[in-house]
Every structure is written in C-alpha cells, then in structure tokens.
C-alpha positions as CSV (number, residue, x, y, z in Angstrom):
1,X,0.3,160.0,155.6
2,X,1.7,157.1,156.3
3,X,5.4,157.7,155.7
4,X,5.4,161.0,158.0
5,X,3.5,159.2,160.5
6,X,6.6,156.8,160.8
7,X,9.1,159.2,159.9
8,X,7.8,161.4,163.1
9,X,7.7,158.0,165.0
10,X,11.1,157.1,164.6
11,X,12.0,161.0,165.7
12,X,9.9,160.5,168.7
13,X,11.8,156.8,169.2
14,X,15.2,158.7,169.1
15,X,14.1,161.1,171.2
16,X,13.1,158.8,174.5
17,X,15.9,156.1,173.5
18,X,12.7,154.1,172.0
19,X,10.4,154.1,174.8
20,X,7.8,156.2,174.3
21,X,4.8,154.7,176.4
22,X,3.1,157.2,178.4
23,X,4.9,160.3,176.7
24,X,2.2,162.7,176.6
25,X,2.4,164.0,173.1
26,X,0.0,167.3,173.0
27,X,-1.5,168.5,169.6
28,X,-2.7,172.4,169.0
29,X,-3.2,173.2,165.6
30,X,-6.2,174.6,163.1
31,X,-4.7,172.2,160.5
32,X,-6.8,169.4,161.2
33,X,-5.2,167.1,158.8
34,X,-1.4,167.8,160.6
35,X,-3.0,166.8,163.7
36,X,-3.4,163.4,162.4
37,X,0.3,162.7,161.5
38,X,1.1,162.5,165.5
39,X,-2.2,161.2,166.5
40,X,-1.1,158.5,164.3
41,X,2.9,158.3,166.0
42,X,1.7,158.3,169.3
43,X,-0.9,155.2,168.5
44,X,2.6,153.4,167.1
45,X,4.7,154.0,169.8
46,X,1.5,154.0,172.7
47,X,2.1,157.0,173.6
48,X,-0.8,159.4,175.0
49,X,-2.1,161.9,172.6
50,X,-3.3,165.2,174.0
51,X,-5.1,167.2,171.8
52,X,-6.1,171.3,172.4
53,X,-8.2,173.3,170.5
54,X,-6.7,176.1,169.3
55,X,-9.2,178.4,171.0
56,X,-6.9,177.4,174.0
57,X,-4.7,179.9,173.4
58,X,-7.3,183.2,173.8
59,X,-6.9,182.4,177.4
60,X,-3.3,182.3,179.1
61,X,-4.8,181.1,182.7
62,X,-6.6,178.6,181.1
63,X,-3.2,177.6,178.9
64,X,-1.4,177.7,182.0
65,X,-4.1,175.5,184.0
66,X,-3.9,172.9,180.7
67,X,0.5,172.8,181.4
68,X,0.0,172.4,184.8
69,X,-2.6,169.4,184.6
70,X,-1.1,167.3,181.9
71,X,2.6,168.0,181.8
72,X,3.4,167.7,178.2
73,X,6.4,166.5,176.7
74,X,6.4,166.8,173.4
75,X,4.3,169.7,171.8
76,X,3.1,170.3,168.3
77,X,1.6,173.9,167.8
78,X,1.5,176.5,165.2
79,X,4.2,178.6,164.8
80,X,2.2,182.0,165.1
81,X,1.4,180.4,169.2
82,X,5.1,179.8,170.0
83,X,5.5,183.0,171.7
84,X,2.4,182.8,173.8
85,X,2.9,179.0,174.9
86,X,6.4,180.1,176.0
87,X,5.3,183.5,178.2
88,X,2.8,180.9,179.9
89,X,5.8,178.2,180.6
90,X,8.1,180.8,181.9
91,X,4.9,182.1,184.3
92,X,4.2,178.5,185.5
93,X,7.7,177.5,185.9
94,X,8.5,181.2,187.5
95,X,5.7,180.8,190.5
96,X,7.2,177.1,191.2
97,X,10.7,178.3,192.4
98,X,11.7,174.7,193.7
99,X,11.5,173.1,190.1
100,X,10.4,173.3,186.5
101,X,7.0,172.0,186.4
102,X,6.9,172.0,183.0
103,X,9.6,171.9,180.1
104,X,8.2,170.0,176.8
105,X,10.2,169.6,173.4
106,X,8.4,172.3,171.0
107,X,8.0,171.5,167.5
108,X,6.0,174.2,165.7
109,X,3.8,173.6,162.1
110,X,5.6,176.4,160.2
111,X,9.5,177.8,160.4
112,X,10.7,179.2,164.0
113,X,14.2,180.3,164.5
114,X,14.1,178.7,167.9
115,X,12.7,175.3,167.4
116,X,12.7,172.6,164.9
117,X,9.5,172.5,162.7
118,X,7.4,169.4,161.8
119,X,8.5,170.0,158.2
120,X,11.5,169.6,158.9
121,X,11.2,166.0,161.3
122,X,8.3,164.4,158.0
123,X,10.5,165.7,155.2
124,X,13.6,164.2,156.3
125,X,15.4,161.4,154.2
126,X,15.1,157.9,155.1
127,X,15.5,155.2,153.0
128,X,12.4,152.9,152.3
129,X,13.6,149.9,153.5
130,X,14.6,151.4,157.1
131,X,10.9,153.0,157.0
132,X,9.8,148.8,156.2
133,X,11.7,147.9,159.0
134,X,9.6,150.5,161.5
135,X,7.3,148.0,163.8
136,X,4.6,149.7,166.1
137,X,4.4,148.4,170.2
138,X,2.3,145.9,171.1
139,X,0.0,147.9,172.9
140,X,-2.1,146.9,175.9
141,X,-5.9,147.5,175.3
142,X,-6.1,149.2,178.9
143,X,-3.6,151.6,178.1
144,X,-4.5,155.2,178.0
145,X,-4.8,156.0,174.2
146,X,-5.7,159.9,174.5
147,X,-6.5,162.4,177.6
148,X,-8.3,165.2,176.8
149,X,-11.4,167.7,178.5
150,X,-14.4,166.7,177.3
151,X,-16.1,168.8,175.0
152,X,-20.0,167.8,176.2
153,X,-18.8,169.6,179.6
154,X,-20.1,172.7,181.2
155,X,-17.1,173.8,182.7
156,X,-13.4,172.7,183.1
157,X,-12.1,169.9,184.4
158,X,-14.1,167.3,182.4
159,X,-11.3,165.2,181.9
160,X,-11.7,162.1,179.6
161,X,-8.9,159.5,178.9
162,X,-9.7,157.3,176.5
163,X,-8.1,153.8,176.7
164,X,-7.0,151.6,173.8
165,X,-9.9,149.3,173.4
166,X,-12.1,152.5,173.3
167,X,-10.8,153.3,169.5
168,X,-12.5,150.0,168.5
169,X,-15.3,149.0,170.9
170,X,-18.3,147.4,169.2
171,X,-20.2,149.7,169.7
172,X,-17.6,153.2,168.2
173,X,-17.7,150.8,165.1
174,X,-21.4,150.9,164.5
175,X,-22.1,155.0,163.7
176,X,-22.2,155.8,161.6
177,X,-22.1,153.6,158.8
178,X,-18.9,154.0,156.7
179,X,-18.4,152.2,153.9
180,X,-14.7,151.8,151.9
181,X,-15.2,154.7,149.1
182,X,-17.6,156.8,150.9
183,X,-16.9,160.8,151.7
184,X,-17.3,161.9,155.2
185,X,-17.2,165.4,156.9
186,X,-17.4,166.4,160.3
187,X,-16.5,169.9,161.7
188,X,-14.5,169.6,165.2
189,X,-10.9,169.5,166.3
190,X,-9.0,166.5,167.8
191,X,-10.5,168.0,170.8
192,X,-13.9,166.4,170.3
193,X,-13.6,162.9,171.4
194,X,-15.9,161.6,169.1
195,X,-13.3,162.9,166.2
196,X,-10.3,160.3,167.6
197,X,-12.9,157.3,167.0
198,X,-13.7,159.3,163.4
199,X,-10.4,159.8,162.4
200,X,-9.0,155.9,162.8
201,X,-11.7,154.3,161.8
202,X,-11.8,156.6,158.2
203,X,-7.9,155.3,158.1
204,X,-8.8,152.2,157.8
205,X,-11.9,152.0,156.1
206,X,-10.2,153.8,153.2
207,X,-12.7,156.6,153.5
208,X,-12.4,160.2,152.3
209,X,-12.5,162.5,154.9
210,X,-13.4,165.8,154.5
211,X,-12.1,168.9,157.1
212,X,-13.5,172.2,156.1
213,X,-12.3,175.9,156.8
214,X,-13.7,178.3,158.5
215,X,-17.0,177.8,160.9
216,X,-19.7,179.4,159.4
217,X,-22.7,176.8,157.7
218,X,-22.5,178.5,154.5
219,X,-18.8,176.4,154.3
220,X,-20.8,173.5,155.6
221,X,-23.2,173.0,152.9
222,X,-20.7,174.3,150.2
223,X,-18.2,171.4,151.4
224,X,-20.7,168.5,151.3
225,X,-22.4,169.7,147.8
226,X,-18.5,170.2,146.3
227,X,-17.1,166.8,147.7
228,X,-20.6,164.9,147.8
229,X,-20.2,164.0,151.4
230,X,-22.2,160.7,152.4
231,X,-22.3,160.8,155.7
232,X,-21.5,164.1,158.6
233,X,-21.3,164.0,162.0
234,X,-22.0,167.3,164.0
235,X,-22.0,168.2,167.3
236,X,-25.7,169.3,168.7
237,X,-24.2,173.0,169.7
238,X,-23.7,173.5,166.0
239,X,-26.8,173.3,164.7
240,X,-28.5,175.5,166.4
241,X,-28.4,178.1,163.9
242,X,-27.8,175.8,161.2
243,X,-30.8,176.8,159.0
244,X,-30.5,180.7,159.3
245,X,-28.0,180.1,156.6
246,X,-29.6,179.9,152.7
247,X,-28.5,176.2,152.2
248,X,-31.4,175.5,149.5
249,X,-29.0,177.2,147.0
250,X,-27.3,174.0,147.8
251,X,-27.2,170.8,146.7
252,X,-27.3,168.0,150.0
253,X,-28.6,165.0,147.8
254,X,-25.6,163.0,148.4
255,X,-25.6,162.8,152.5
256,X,-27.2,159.7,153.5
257,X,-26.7,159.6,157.2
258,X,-26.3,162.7,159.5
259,X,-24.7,161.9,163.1
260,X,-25.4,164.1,166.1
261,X,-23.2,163.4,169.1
262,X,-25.6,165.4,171.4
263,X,-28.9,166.2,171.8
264,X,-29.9,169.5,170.3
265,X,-31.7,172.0,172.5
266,X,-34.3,173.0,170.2
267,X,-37.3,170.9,169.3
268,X,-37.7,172.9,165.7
269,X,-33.7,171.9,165.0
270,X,-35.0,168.4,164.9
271,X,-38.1,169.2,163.1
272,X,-36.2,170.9,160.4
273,X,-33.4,168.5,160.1
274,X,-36.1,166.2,159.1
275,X,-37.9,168.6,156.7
276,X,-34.9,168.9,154.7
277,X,-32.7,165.6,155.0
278,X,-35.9,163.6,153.9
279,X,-34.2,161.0,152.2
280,X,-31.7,160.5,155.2
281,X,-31.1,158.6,158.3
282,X,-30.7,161.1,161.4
283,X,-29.0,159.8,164.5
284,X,-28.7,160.6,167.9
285,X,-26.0,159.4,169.9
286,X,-25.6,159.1,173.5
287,X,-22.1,158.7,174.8
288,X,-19.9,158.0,178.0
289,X,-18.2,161.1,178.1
290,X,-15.6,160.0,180.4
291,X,-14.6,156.9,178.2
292,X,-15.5,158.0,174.7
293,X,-17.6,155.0,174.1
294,X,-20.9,155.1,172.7
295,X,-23.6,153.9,174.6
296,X,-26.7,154.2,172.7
297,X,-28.2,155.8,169.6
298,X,-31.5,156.3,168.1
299,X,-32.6,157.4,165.0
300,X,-34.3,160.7,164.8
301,X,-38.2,160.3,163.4
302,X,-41.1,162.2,163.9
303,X,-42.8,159.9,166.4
304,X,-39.1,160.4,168.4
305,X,-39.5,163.7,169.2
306,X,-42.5,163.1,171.6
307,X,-40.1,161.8,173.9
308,X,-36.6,162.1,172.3
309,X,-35.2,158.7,174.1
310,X,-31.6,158.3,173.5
311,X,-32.0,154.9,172.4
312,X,-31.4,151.3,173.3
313,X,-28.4,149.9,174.9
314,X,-25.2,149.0,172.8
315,X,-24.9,145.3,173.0
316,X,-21.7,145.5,175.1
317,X,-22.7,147.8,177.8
318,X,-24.5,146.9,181.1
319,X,-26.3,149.8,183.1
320,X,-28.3,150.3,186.6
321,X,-29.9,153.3,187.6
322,X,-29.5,154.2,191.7
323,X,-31.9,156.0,193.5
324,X,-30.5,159.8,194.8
325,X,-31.8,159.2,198.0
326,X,-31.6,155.6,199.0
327,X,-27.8,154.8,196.9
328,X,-30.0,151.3,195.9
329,X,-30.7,150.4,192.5
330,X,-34.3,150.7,190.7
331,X,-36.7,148.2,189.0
332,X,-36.0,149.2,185.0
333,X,-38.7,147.1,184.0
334,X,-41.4,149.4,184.0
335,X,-45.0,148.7,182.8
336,X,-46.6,150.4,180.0
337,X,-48.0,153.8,181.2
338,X,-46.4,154.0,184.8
339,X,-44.0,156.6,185.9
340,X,-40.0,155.3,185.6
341,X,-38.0,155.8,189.1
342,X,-35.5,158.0,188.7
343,X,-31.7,158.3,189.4
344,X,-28.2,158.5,188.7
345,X,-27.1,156.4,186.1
346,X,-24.1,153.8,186.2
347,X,-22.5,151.7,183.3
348,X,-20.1,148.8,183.3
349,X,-18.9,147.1,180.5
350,X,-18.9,143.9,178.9
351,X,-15.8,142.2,177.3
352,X,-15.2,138.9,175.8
353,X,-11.3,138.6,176.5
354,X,-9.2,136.6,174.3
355,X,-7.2,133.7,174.3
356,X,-4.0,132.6,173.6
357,X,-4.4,129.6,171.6
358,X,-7.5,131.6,169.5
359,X,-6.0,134.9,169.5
360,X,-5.4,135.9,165.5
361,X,-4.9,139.4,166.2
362,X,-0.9,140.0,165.4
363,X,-0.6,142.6,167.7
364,X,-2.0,141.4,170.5
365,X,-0.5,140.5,173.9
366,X,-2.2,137.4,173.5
367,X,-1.2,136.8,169.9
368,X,1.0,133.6,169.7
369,X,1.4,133.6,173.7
370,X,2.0,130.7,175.8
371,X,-0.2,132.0,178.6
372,X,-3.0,134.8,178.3
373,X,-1.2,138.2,179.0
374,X,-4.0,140.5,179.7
375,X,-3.8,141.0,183.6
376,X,-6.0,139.6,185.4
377,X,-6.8,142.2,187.8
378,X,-7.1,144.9,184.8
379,X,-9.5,142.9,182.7
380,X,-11.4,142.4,186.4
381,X,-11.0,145.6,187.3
382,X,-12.5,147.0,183.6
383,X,-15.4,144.6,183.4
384,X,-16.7,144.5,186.6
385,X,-17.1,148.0,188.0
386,X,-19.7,150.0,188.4
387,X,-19.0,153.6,187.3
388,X,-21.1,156.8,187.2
389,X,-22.2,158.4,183.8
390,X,-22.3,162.1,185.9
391,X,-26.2,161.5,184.2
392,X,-29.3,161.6,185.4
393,X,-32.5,159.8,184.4
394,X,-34.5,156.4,183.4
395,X,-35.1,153.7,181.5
396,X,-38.6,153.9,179.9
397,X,-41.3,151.5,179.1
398,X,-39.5,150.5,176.0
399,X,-35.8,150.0,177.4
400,X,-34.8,152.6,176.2
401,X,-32.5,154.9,177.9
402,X,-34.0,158.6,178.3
403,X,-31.4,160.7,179.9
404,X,-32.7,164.1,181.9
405,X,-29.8,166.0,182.6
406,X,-26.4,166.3,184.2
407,X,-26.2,164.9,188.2
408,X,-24.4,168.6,189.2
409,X,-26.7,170.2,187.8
410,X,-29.9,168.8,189.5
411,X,-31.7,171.5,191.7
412,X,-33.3,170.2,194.8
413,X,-36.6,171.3,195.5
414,X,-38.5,170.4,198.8
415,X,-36.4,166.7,198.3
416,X,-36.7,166.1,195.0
417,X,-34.7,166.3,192.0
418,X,-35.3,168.2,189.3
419,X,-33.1,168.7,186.1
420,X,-32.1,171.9,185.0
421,X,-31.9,170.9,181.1
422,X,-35.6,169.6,181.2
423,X,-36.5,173.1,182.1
424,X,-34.1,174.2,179.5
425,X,-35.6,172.0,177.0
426,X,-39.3,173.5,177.4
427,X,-37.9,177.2,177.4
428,X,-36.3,176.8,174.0
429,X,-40.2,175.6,172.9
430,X,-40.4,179.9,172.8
431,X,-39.0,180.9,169.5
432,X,-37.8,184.3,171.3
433,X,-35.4,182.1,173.5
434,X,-31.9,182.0,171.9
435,X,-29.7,180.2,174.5
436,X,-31.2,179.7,178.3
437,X,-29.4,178.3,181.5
438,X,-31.1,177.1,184.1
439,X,-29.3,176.7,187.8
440,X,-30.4,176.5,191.4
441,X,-31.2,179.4,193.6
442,X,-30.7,179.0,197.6
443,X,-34.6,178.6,199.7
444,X,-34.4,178.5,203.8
445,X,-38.1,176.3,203.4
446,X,-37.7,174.8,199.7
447,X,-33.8,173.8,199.9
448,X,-33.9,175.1,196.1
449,X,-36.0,176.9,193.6
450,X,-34.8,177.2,189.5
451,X,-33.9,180.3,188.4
452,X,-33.7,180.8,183.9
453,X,-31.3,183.4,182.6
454,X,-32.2,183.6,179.3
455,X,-30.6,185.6,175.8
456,X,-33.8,186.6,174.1
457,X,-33.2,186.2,170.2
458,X,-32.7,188.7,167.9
459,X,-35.9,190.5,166.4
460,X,-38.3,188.7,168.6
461,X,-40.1,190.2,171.6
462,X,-40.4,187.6,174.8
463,X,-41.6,188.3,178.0
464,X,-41.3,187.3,181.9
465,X,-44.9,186.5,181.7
466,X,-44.8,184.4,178.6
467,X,-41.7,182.6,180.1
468,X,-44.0,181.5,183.2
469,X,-46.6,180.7,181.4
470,X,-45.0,178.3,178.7
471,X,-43.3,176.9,182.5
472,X,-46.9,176.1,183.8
473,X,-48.0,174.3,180.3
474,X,-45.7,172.1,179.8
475,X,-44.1,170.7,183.0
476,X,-45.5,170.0,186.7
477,X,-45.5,172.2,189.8
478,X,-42.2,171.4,191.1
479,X,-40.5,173.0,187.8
480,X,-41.7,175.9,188.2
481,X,-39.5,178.8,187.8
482,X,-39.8,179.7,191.5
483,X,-36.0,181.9,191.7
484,X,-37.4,183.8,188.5
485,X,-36.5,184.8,185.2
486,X,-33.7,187.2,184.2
487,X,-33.1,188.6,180.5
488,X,-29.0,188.7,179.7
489,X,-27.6,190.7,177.1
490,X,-25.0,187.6,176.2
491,X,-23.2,184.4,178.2
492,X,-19.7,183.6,178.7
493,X,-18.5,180.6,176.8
494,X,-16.1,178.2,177.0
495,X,-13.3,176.9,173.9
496,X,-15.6,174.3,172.8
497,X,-18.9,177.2,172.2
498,X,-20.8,175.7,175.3
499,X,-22.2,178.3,178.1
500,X,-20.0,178.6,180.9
501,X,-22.7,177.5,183.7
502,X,-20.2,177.7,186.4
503,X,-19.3,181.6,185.4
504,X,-22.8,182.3,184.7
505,X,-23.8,180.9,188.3
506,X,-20.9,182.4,190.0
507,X,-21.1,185.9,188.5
508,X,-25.2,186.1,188.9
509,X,-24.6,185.1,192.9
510,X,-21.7,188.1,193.2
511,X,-24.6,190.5,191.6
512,X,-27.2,189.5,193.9
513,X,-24.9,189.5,196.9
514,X,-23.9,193.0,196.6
515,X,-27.3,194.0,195.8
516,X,-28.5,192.8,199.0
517,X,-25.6,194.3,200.4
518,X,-26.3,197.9,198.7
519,X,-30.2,197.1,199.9
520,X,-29.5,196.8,203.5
C-alpha cells in the first residue's frame, strides 16, 4: 500500500509541477481498499480528498450538483461510471456557455481506451531508492484534509470539511479501542466521515482491517466469524434490521467492542444488541458532524436506555447551550430532579499549541523552528469561536450531554420548541412502525402542530388510534400529534439510506395543496 500510495503521489507531483495543496482529489469507487491508495497521496502531498459513494451515480442531477459544488481536479472512478460522469460534464459545462466549469483529469479503476487507469499510474517502474527519496509536505494542521456531505444529514448540502488536526484529535483516538494485531470491520464508504478517522488510524496502529462485499447482514456476521473481527463500527441506520437476519448460526465470540456512530431509532435494537453481545462493550458516539470530531460517547447499558444520554464531554471540547428565544446562554448545572433549559447547542475547541523549542513532531511547522509558525490568528480563530452543532438539547443532571434532535427540524408549537426525532423516538416504541418522519404542519393559532408519516412494517397491523394513543403515554401535551397521522406505502431516500425529510415534506405539502385546491 505503501509503494502505490507514493508511486500515485509522485504522478500527482508531476502533474501540478509539485504543488498539490488544495487539489481537490475526488474518490468514487465500490473497492474500498483502492479508495485508500489516494486517500493516502492526497494526505502526502495535502491535498483535499473528496470522497463519493458510488450510489452517486443513480442520480445525474445530483452528480451534476456534486461537479458543480466541489470542482474536482483529479478523479478516480470505476471504469463501468466513465460514460455517465462524462454525459454529466458535457451537461454542466454545456449550460455554462462562457466557460468550462468543470474539466478534472479522469483516472478510471479498470482499463478505458480513453483514460489512463490507476493500474497503470501504481504499477509503473520506479526504482526503490527514488521511491526512498519521496518526502510528504509539511502540512498545516488547519488545512482542510477532506470535504465531503455528511452522511448523518437529512438532505443535501451537509457539507463537512474536515481539517488536519481532525485525523488525530484526542478525542478520534479514543474509539474505539484498537490495539496493534487486532481485526476491525466496519461497513461504509470513504463517504462516512467517521471511516477517514478509521482508516488512518488502522494504518498506523498496524491493524487488520476488514471491508466486506455486498450489504446484506448475513455478510456481516459471516465476515466477523471468518476473520474473527475484535472490534466493528456501524452506522445506527444499519442496524435497524440487523437481527431479522439468522446470525446465531454464527459465531460473534471474538468482537469485543461494537461502535455506533449514531443513535439508533429503535429502543428494542439496543435491547437486542445487548442480549446477544453480552460479553462486549457497546458505544455510542456523538459527533460534530461538520468537523468530524467526536464529541462524546457512552457506553450502551441497560440502566442507559432510560434516558439514552450521549455521554460526557471529550476532554478537549468546550460547549454552551443558548436559549431559542433569548440567543443567551443557560445554567448547565442543573440540580438533581429539575427540568434542564433547553437550546441550541454550541462547541468550541480546546488546543494546547506547540512550541518551537519543544516541538518533537518532524513534520511539524513548528518542528526545529526558530519562531512558532502556526498563525496566530488561525490558532485564535480555531480555539476561540463559538460554532453551532445544527443540535438541539441539554445538559442533564449528570453532565452529560443528551441531544433531542436536529435545530431545522424543531416544530414550533404555541412558542415552544419541540423536536421532531423525540416524537420519532416514541413512535418506533410500536413494533408495527418500520421507519416514521415527523415534520411540522402550518397552524394560523398554534404557529405549528407535528404531523407523523409513518411505513407500517411488514405483517403487523397498526392503527391511527394506536398511534395517538402510544403519543399521549409517553410524552406531554405539546407533542401531541396535532397535524395527524398518515400511513405511506414507502419513503424516498437519499445515497447514504437516510429518509429524504426534505422530499417527504415537500411532496406531502404539493398533495395537500392540490387537495384543497380540488376541495374548493
């Protein structure tokens, strides 16, 4: 891996006379383990890796949209995609008659006539001591690292960009545990931020990493009883139907630590995660989407699914929690028993920069220096700036962090704010509620009332009235389902599996619209 990491390098080097920082380098791929040969090159060179998920490709506007936003330079995609990605260039570039808004270098993964093929650039001959000579860029630690949507988001643009000091914050080091030797298997693309942090820190922790075909959980469990996995990290969306596969014909002795990097919808996921990973820790992660840092985690127990807290702070990260209404921050010391204020939650970082005459890291700025070179007003800047999460919710009794919902998604009901994944939480408690969204419907007196559409599950009868009814046991008044309860037949989804809230919302308005339209 790593001569064809360097061999690609040097291409890349030749290609933009050596200077390759800020070169978007975009990655689209379903072989997981090629993805990591540039990923690697742009790091070197600090570059900006892009990665797509292959799914990118069903849907041309969305390709084109993906062109337009990041302007790639370089592009590494499967051969069998060439002929799409170029139909969607030639559109782009065809409705922009002044110039071409987008013209990256192609490389494909497999042969094309047209192009030259990563093959071709890793398998070329060069000399060892030339590849000794190779030396990666000092690279600044606020340098952007990788730009890509984020995968926790409802709908497009989610953007993240991920800077340097991101790959190895304190906290990204801590989960999950990874010891030199150990296997570890997660299922994502580059696309998944969390897989970046994975991927990097299994290079140099001389860990086995396992990438599995296919998507179903029948390869799941065959992959970590074949390869005797230690430790898996899984995003919360795919676990959801996790157990209606026969995994007991499987044995999962070997995993000692299973990762989520979101909070699963359904209480009875947890419950039988626990049931059948008895001997092994269970984590729940909570991270800054935005900056791919980890925030908080907790482990998964049975006394933490009363309240399902994401956890305690990371050491290195500072937050306040503003009130909706007033913009001014809230008392998070909260005594035992009392109701936490509420509000939009903020984080800010906190460094301890380096020096000069300490600094032993060899490829630092500061490394060797006569004076520091980390800028001033970056490290400022970084460190001392409030930014929003997009979250909503409260610090608890305990310090912990408990996080409600999205901000956009609140629903504003006679002036307070209520979070539409609460309510989503508590209609998943039904077992005849496969997936639910939850969104606001216009009032004249309320402002806003909740309004579920729900996908019933297959084989098991649920009703309006036993919707409303589960509503009115488990959460106050002002939850209540007020804009009422509508039974789909399926959802629109987005590349990475997640309900696409803002085509759902849009589409169910246009229906009742011209409804009201056909009423009158």
């Amino acid at each position: 891996m790593r001569r064809s990491s360097v061999k690609l390098a040097m291409w890349l080097q030749t290609l933009y006379c050596g200077f390759c920082t800020n070169v978007v380098i975009t990655v689209c791929t379903s072989n997981q383990m090629f993805a990591t040969i540039p990923f690697l090159s742009s790091l070197y060179l600090d570059a900006i890796f892009n990665p797509w998920d292959v799914k990118y490709f069903d849907n041309h506007m969305r390709l084109m949209f993906f062109l337009v936003e990041y302007e790639p330079e370089v592009m590494f995609i499967d051969s069998k995609n060439y002929d799409t990605l170029i139909q969607c260039i030639n559109t782009v570039n065809r409705n922009n008659r002044e110039e071409n808004i987008v013209s990256p270098r192609i490389v494909t993964f497999g042969q094309r006539e047209e192009v030259e093929s990563f093959e071709a650039i890793v398998n070329r001959n060069i000399d060892d001591e030339e590849l000794s000579k190779f030396a990666h860029e000092r690279i600044h630690p606020m340098n952007i690292a990788a730009t890509m949507f984020t995968p926790n988001g409802a709908n497009y643009p989610g953007k993240i960009y991920m800077r340097v000091f991101a790959l190895t914050y304190p906290s990204n080091q801590e989960v999950p545990t990874m010891p030199t030797g150990s296997v570890g298997l997660w299922h994502g693309s580059f696309a998944w931020t969390f897989n970046v942090v994975l991927m990097l820190r299994s290079i140099i922790n001389r860990v086995t990493v396992v990438k599995f075909s296919g998507s179903t959980d029948e390869n799941l469990f065959g992959a970590i009883e074949k390869f005797k996995v230690n430790w898996v990290c899984l995003e919360g969306i795919k676990c959801t139907d996790m157990f209606k596969t026969d995994f007991h014909t499987h044995d999962l002795s070997s995993v000692k630590q299973v990762v989520l990097s979101d909070p699963l919808y359904k209480q009875s996921t947890y419950e039988l995660l626990l049931e059948n990973f008895k001997n092994t820790s269970i984590i729940q992660v909570y991270s800054i989407s935005s900056e791919g840092i980890i925030a908080a985690y907790q482990q998964v127990t049975v006394d933490w699914l009363t309240n399902q807290s994401r956890g305690p702070l990371a050491s290195n990260i500072q937050i306040k929690i503003l009130d909706m209404q007033t913009k001014n921050p809230v008392n998070l010391h909260v005594k035992l028993n009392a109701e936490p204020p509420q509000g939009e939650i903020f984080f800010k970082y906190m460094f301890k920069w380096c020096k000069p005459k300490t600094c032993d890291m060899r490829h630092c700025w500061n490394y060797q220096a006569e004076k520091d070179n980390l800028d001033k007003k970056a490290k400022s800047a970084i460190a001392t700036s409030w930014s929003s999460t997009e979250d909503y919710g409260y610090v608890n009794s305990n310090q912990e962090l408990q996080v409600e919902g999205r901000k956009k998604t609140l629903i504003k009901y006679k002036g307070a704010h209520i979070a539409a994944e609460r309510i989503e939480r508590v209609l998943h408690y039904h077992p005849g509620v496969a997936e639910a969204v939850v969104c606001a419907m216009p009032n004249k007196d309320d402002g806003q009332h909740p309004i579920a559409y729900i996908r019933k599950e297959t084989g098991i009868e649920v009703t309006k009235e036993e919707i409303i009814e589960l509503m009115s046991n488990h959460l106050p008044d002002k939850y209540q389902l007020r804009g009422g309860v509508h039974f789909k037949m399926d959802f629109p989804y987005l590349p990475n599996g997640r309900i696409d809230r803002a085509l759902v919302i849009n589409t169910e308005r246009l229906t009742i619209f011209v409804i009201d339209e056909h009423t009158l």
